[in-house]
C-alpha positions in Angstrom: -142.9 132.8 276.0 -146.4 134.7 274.6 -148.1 132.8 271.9 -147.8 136.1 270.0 -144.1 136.1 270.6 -143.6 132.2 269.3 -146.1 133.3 266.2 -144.0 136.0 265.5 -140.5 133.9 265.1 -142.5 131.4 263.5 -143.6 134.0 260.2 -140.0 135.2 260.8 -138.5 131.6 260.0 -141.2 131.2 257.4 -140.0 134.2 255.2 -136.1 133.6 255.4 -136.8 130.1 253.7 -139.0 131.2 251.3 -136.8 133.6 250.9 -133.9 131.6 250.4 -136.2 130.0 247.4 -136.6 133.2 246.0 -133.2 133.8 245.6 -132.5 130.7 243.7 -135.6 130.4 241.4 -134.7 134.3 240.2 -138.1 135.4 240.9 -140.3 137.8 242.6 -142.3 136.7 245.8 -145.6 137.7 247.2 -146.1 137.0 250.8 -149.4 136.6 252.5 -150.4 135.6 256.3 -153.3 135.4 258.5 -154.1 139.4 260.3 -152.2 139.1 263.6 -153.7 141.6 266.7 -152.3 141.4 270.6 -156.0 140.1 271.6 -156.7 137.4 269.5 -153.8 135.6 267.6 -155.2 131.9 266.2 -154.0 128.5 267.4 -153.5 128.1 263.2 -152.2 130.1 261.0 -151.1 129.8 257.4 -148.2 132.0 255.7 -148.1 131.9 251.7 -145.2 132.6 249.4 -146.4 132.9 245.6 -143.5 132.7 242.6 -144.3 135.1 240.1 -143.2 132.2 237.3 -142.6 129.1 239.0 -145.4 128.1 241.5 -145.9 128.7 245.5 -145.2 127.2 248.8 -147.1 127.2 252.1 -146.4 127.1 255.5 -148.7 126.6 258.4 -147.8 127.3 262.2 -150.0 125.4 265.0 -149.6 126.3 268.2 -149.9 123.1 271.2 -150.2 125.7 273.8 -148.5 128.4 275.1 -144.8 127.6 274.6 -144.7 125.0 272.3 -145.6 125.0 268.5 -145.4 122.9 264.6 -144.5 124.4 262.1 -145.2 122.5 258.8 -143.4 123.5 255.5 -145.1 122.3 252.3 -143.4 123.8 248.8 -145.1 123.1 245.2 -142.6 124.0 242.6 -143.8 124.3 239.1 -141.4 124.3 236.2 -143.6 126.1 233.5 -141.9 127.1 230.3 -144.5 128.0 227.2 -143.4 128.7 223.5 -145.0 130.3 220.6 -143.8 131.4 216.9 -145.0 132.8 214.2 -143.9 133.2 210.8 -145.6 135.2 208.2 -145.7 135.1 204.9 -145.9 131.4 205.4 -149.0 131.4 208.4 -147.8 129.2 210.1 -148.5 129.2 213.8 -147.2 127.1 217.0 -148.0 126.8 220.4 -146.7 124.8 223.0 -146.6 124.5 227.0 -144.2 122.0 229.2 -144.5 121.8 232.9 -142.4 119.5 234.6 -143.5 118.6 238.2 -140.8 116.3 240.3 -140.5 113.4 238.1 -142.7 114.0 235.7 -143.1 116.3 232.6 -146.2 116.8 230.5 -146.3 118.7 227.4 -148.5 120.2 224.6 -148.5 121.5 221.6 -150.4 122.8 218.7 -149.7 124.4 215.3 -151.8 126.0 212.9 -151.6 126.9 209.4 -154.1 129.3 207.5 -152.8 128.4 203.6 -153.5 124.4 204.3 -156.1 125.1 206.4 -154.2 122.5 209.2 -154.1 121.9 212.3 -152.3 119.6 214.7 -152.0 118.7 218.3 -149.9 116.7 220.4 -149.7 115.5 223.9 -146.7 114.1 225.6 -146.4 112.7 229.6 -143.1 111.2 230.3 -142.2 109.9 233.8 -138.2 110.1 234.9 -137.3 106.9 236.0 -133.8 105.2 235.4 -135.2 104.1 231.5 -137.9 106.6 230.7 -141.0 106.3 229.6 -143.4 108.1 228.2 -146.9 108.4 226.9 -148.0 110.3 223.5 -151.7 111.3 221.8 -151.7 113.1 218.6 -154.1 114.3 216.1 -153.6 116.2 212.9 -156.1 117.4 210.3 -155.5 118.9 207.3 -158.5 120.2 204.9 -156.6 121.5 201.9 -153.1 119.3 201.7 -151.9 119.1 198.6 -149.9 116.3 197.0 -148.4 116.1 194.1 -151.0 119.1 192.6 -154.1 116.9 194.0 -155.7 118.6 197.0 -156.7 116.1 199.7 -158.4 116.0 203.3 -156.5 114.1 205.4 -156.7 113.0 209.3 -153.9 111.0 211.2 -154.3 110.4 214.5 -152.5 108.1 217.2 -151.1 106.7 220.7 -147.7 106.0 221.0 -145.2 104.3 223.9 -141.9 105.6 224.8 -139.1 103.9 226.4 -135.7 105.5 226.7 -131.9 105.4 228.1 -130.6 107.1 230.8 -128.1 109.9 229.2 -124.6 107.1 228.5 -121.3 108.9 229.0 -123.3 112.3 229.7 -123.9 112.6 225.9 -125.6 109.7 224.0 -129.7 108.6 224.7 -131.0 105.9 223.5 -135.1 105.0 222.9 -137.6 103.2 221.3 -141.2 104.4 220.5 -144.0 102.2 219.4 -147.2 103.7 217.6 -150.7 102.7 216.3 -152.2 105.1 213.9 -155.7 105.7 212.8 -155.4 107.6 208.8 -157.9 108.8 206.4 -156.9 110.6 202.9 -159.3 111.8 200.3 -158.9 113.4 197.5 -161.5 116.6 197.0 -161.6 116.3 193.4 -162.2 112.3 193.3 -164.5 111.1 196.0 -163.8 107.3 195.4 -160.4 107.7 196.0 -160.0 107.2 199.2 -157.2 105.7 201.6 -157.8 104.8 205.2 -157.0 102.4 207.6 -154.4 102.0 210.6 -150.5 101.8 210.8 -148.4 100.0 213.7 -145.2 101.9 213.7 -141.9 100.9 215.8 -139.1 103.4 215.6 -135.7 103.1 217.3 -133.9 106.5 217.6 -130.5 108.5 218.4 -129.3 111.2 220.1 -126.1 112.4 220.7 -126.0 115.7 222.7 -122.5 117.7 223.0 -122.1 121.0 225.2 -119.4 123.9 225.1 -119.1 126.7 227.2 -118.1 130.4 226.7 -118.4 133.3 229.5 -118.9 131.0 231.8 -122.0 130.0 230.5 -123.0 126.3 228.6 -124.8 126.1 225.3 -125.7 123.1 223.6 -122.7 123.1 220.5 -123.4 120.0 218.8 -126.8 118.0 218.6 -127.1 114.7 215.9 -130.3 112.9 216.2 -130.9 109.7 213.6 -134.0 107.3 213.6 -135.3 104.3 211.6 -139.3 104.2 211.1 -141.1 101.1 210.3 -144.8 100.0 209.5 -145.4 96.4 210.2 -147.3 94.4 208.4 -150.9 92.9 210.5 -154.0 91.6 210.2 -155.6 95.0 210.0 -153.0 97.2 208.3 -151.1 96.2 204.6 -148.6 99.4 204.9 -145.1 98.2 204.2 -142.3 101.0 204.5 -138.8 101.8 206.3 -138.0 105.4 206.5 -134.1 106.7 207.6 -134.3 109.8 209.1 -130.7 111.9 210.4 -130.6 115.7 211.5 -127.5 117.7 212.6 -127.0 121.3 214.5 -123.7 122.8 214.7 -123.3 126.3 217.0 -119.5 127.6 216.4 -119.7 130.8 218.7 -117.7 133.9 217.4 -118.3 135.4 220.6 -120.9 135.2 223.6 -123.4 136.9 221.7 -122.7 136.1 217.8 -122.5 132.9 216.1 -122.5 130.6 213.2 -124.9 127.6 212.9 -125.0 124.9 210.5 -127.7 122.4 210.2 -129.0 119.6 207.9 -131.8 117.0 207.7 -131.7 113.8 205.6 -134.7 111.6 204.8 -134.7 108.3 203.0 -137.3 105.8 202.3 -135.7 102.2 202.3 -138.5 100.4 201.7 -141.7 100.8 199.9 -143.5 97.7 199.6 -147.1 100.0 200.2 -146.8 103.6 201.3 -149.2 106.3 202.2 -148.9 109.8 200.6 -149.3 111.7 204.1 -145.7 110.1 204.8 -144.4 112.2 201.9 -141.3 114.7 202.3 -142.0 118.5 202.1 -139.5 121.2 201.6 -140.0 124.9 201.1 -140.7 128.0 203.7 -138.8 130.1 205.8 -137.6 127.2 208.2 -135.9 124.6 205.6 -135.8 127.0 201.8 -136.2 130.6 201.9 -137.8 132.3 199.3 -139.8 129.5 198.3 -143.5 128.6 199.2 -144.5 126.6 202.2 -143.8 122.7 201.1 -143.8 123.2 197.7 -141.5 120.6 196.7 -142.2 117.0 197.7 -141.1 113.5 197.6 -140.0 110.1 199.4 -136.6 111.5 199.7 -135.1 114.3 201.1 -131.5 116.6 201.6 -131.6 120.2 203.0 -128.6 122.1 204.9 -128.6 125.6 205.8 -125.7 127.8 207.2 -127.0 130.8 209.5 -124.7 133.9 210.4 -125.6 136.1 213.8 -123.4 139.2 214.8 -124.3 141.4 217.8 -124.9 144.8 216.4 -126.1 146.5 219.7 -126.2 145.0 223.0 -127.4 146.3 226.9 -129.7 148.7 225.1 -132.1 149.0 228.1 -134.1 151.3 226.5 -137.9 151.1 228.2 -141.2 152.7 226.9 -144.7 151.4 228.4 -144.3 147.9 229.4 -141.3 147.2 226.7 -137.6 147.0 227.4 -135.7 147.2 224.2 -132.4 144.6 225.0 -130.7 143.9 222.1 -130.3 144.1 217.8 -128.6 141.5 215.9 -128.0 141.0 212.1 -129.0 137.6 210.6 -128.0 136.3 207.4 -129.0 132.8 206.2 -128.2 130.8 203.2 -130.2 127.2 202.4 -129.7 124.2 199.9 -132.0 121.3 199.3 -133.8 119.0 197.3 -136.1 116.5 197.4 -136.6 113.6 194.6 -136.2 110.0 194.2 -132.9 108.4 195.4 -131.0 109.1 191.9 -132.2 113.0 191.5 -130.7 113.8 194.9 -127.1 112.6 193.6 -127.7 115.1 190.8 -126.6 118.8 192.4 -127.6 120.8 189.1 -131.3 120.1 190.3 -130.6 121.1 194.0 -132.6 124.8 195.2 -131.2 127.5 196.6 -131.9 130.6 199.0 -130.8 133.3 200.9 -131.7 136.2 202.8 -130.5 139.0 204.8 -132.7 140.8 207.9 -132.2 142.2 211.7 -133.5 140.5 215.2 -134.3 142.4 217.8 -134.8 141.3 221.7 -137.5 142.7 224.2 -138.9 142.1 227.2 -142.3 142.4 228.2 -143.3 143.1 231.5 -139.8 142.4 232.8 -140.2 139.0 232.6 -141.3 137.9 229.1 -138.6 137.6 226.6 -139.8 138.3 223.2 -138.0 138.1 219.7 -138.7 139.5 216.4 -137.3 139.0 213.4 -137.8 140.3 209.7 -135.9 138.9 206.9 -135.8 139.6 203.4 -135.4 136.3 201.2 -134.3 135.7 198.1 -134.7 132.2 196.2 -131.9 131.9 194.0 -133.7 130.4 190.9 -135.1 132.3 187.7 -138.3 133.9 188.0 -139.2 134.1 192.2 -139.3 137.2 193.6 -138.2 138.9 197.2 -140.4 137.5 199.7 -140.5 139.2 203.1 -140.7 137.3 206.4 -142.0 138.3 209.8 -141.1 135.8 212.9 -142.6 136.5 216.2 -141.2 134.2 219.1 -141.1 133.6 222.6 -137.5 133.1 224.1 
């Protein structure tokens, strides 16, 4: 057989497998190879299949000599999923990246707010083994946090150690995480008062995970995470404190498209031998009490639930113009209860806040391949003297 003949079945074989990855990472693939004439074809040669979303794989052919050949098969697959949101009034921005390669994940994120004038980054490796672990760095800085009507500027920044479960009964995880935080907290209107120092943290956590499935399709129906948070006492730290910490999300699905959610969070400080301000509750905003302002109410102690409503209006719309395919309108309606206080106000419901709001979603695609969602809500908080406030969210899917 030709050398140009056993080069030839060689791209061939090439293609149909990376073709046969193409069809199950759902993606497009760009092929490339080395130029191929009758008078010169190379004793190497490499062919190149590039995921549009995923990653690549590579092949190279070497031909022994005129009959015999290797072929080596090499494929890189990169998990890459990215997320941003916006939510205006309220400025606040986030930003986040996970790529999972084999074993291994890594993940980042950063939000930004314009009214506090924050920002915060974290950075997360984990490694899959049979307990996992994982490795955390974080940073936040805020130049205009208020507390309690004081301003401050305030930094916390850390390293923390994760060591987790493997999934028990396919629904409950288990972990631990252990963290060493380095804090400063000034107030801007009293420069001698002044709070800084470091915290070693342990916190044991929850999480129970339950999935349903409708059309064929799963969806995570119930999710309860709980933790416990305490400082401990050392040499270089006096912080004292022991936070309880529980979150629910319940998805009831009408249909494949519409649903009802209901979800709560629950914070409780235990104990309070010597704690810092910047572990304070905050409650207010579009994602925990519409038609208030961003974290305007704060305390050591904290209850909020809210019940969201989402009915398909118009579905398969498929409707393109420039690079934007319009797929879908829903209506949202949202209603939220909370309060924070001290552990005797929150058993008091006349003092708990209320919200609501009304607004549409609508689904796009950008490019064919970016899923975008945008939302506009009109919120109401249901309290004497707060007017309408308008929100604007801006998401990746």
């Amino acid at each position: 057989m030709a050398k140009k003949t056993l080069f030839a079945v060689a791209v061939v074989l090439i293609m149909a497998s990376f073709a046969a990855a193409q069809d199950a990472a759902g993606a497009p693939v760009t092929f490339t190879a080395a130029a191929i004439t009758p008078a010169a074809v190379p004793s190497t040669a490499t062919v190149k299949a590039v995921f549009a979303d995923t990653g690549s794989a590579t092949a190279t052919v070497s031909f022994i000599d005129e009959e015999m050949m290797k072929l080596n098969v090499k494929e890189l697959h990169l998990d890459i999923t990215p997320s941003f949101k916006i939510v205006l009034p309220d400025t606040s921005v986030d930003l986040g990246l996970k790529q999972k390669i084999g074993d291994t994940t890594l993940e980042g994120g950063t939000s930004y707010n314009y009214i506090y004038n924050s920002i915060k980054y974290d950075l997360n490796y984990s490694l899959d083994l049979y307990f996992p672990v994982g490795l955390s760095l974080y940073d936040s800085v805020n130049f205009e946090q208020i507390y309690q009507n004081a301003k401050y500027i305030q930094r916390v920044k850390g390293l923390g150690l994760n060591l987790g479960t493997p999934e028990i009964l396919s629904f409950l995880k288990l972990g631990m995480e252990f963290k060493n935080e380095t804090t400063y907290l000034a107030e801007l209107d009293s420069p001698l008062n002044i709070d800084q120092g470091l915290a070693s943290l342990v916190k044991t956590w929850f999480q129970f995970d339950f999935k349903s499935k409708m059309a064929g399709k799963d969806y995570d129906m119930l999710k309860i995470y709980g933790d416990l948070e305490k400082a401990v006492p050392t040499s270089y730290s006096n912080y004292n404190f022991l936070f309880m910490n529980y979150s629910l999300n319940y998805v009831y699905r009408l249909e494949e498209e519409s649903s009802i959610t209901f979800s709560g969070n629950t914070g409780y400080m235990l104990v309070a031998d010597m704690v810092p301000l910047w572990k304070i509750y905050s409650m207010g905003g579009f994602d925990s009490l519409l038609g208030y302002a961003i974290n305007q109410f704060q305390d050591f102690y904290k209850v909020t639930t809210r019940v969201r409503y989402d009915q398909m209006l118009v579905d398969n719309i498929n409707w393109e113009t420039w690079w934007i395919r319009y797929d879908r309108i829903k209506f949202v309606a949202i209603a939220d209860c909370g309060r924070v206080g001290d552990v005797h106000q929150l058993q008091v419901f006349s003092g708990y806040k209320f919200g609501a709001g009304i607004g549409l979603s609508l689904d796009l695609t950008f490019r064919q391949r970016t899923p975008i969602r945008a939302t506009l809500v009109l919120g109401q908080a249901l309290w004497q003297g707060y007017k309408p406030v308008v929100y604007f969210i801006y998401e990746l899917l």
